[in-house]
C-alpha positions as a printed Julia matrix, in Angstrom:
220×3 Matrix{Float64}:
  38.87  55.15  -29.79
  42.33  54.21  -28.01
  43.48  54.45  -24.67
  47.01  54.76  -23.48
  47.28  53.55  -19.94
  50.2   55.45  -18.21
  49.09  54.26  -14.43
  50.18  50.85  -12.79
  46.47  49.83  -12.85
  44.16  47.91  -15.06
  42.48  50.05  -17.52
  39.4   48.9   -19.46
  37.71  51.08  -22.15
  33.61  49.88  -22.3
  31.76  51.15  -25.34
  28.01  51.4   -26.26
  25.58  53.12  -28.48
  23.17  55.78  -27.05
  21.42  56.36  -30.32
  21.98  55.78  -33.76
  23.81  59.26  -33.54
  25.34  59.1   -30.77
  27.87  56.89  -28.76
  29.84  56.76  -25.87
  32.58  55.44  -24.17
  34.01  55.21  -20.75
  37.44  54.07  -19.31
  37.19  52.06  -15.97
  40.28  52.29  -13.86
  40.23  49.71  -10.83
  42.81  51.14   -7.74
  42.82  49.08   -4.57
  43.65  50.33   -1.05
  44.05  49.06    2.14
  43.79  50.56    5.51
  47.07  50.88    7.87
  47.95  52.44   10.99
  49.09  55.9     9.5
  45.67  55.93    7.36
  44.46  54.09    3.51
  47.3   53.2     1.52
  47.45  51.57   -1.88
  47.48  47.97   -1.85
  50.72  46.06   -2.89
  50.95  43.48   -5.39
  48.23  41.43   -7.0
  44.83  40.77   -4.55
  42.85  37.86   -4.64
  38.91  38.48   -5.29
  36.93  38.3    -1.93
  33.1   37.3    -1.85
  32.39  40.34   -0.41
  33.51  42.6    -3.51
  31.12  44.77   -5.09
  30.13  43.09   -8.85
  32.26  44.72  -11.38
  31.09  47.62  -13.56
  33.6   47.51  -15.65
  31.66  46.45  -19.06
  29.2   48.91  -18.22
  29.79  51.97  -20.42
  26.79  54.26  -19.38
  27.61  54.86  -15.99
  26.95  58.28  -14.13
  28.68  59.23  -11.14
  30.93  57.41   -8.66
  29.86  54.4    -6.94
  29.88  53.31   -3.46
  28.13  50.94   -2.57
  26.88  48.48    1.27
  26.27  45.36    1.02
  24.0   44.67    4.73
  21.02  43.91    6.49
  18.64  46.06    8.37
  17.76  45.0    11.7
  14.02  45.48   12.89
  12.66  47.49   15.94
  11.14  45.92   18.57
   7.75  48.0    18.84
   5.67  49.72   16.23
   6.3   51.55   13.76
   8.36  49.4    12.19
  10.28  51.34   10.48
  14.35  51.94   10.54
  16.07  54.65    8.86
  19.28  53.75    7.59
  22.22  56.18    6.7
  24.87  56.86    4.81
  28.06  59.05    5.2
  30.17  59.58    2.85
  32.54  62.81    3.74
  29.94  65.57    3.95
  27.48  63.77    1.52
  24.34  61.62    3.36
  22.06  59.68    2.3
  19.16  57.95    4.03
  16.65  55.18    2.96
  13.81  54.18    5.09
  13.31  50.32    5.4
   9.89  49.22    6.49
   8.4   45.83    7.1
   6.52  44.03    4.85
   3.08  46.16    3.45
   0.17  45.47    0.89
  -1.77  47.25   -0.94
  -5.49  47.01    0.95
  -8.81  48.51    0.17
 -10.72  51.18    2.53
 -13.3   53.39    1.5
 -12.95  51.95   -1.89
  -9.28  53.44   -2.29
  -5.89  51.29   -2.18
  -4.13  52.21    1.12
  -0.78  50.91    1.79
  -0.94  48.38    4.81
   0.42  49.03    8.59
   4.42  48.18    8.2
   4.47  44.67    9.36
   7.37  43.55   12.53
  10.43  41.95   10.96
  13.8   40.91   12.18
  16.16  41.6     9.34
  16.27  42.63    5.81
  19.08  43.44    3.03
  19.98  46.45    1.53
  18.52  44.52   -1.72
  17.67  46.46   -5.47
  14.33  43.21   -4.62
  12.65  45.49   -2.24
  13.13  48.65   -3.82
  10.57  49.91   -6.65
  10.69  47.82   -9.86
   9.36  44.61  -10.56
   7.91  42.82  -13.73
   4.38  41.92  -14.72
   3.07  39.47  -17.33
   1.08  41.6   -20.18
  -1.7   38.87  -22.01
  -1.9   39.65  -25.55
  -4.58  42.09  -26.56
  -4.34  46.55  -26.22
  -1.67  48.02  -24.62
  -2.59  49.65  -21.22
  -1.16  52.55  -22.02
  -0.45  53.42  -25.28
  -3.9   51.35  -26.22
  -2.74  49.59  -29.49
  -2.76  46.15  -29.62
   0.78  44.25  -28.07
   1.42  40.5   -28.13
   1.8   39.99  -24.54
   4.86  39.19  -22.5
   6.95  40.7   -19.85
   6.91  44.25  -19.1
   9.53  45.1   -17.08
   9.85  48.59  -15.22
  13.05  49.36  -17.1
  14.91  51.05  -13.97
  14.61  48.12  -11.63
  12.96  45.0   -13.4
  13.51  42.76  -10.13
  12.17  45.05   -7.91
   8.67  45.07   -5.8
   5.78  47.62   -6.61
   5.07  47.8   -10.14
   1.9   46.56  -10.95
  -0.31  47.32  -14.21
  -3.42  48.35  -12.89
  -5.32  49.12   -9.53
  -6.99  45.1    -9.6
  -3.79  43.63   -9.86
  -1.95  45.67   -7.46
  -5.09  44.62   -4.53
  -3.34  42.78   -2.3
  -0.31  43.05   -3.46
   3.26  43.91   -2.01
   4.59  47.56   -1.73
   8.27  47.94   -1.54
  10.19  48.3     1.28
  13.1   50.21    1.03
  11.94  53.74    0.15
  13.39  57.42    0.76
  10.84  60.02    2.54
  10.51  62.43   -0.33
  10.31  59.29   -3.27
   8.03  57.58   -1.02
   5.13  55.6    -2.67
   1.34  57.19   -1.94
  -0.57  55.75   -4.83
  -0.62  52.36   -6.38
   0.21  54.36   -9.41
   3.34  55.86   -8.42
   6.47  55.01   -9.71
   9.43  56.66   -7.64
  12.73  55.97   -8.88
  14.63  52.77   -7.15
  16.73  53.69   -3.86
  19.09  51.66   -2.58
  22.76  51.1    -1.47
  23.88  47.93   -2.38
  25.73  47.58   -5.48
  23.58  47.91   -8.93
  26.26  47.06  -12.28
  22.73  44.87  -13.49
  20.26  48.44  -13.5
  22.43  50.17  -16.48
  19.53  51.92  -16.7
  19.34  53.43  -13.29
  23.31  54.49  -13.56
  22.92  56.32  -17.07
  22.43  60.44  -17.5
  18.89  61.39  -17.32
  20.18  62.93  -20.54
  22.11  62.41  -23.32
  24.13  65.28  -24.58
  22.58  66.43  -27.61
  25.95  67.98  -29.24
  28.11  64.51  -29.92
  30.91  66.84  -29.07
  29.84  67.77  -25.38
């Protein structure tokens, strides 16, 4: 698979297998712009890298959509609930997360109920408190599949740095919910596991940025 790059940007062509059937490929153009009294124009000459750039995705070769991305903090309210709903506008397209202060997982009546939203000053628009996370698995049966597994990380795939996932209702006592959520993905059960919301820039969760599905005709 070739390229020919006819534009005055840098092109790069990311590869990567899908299956032992099937692989793809995508071709990463990078266009800069700058804003100017008459409106965005396209930037002139070469630009220096800022700290503030979004991570590149340009390696990343299953990758659904187009990005754009906030990198931010939330700011807290000053009385209960403490809860902020932050949006998104984009053109005609919105989208909204709901940021809450910190919550645990507590028992009442013998069920796992998620904890009053605690008062907090600021947060990020971080991938860390959106679902995901990682728990240590000791050796023995595999909680769900039930065969036996030599222990080690299990990561939830979509989001392995994120807060939430836990592997059972004992460990998840006590534990932390996540905090940036969306109304209708919202978590009710200890159980759940909503996909990861978020706006800040994600190039790590390849996983969260590929098709739900693959094509199954190589040729689509």
């Amino acid at each position: 698979m070739f390229v020919q790059n006819k534009t005055p940007h840098p092109v790069v062509l990311a590869r990567a297998d899908v299956s032992d059937d099937l692989c793809v490929g995508t071709v990463v153009l990078r266009a800069c712009h700058r804003l100017s009294a008459t409106g965005v124009v396209p930037w002139e000459g070469p630009r220096t890298a800022l700290e503030t750039d979004p991570p590149s995705t340009a390696d990343h070769a299953i990758w659904e959509g187009t990005s754009v991305t906030v990198a931010g903090t939330v700011r807290g309210p000053s009385r209960p609930p403490h809860v902020v709903r932050a949006d998104l506008w984009v053109g005609r397209e919105t989208r909204s997360l709901l940021v809450f202060g910190d919550r645990q997982w507590l028992r009442n009546a013998g069920k796992l109920v998620a904890s009053t939203p605690a008062a907090f000053g600021e947060k990020p628009l971080s991938w860390a408190l959106a679902f995901g996370g990682t728990y240590e698995l000791v050796p023995g049966l595999d909680p769900v599949r039930k065969l036996p597994h030599p222990g080690g990380p299990i990561p939830y795939m979509l989001n392995p740095g994120g807060t939430g996932f836990y592997p059972n209702e004992r460990a998840a006592e006590g534990k932390a919910l996540p905090s940036i959520e969306t109304r209708e993905g919202a978590v009710g059960l200890w159980s759940d596991t909503p996909r990861p919301v978020g706006f800040a820039p994600c190039p790590e969760l390849v996983g969260l940025r590929a098709p739900e599905t693959a094509p199954s005709d190589p040729d689509e």
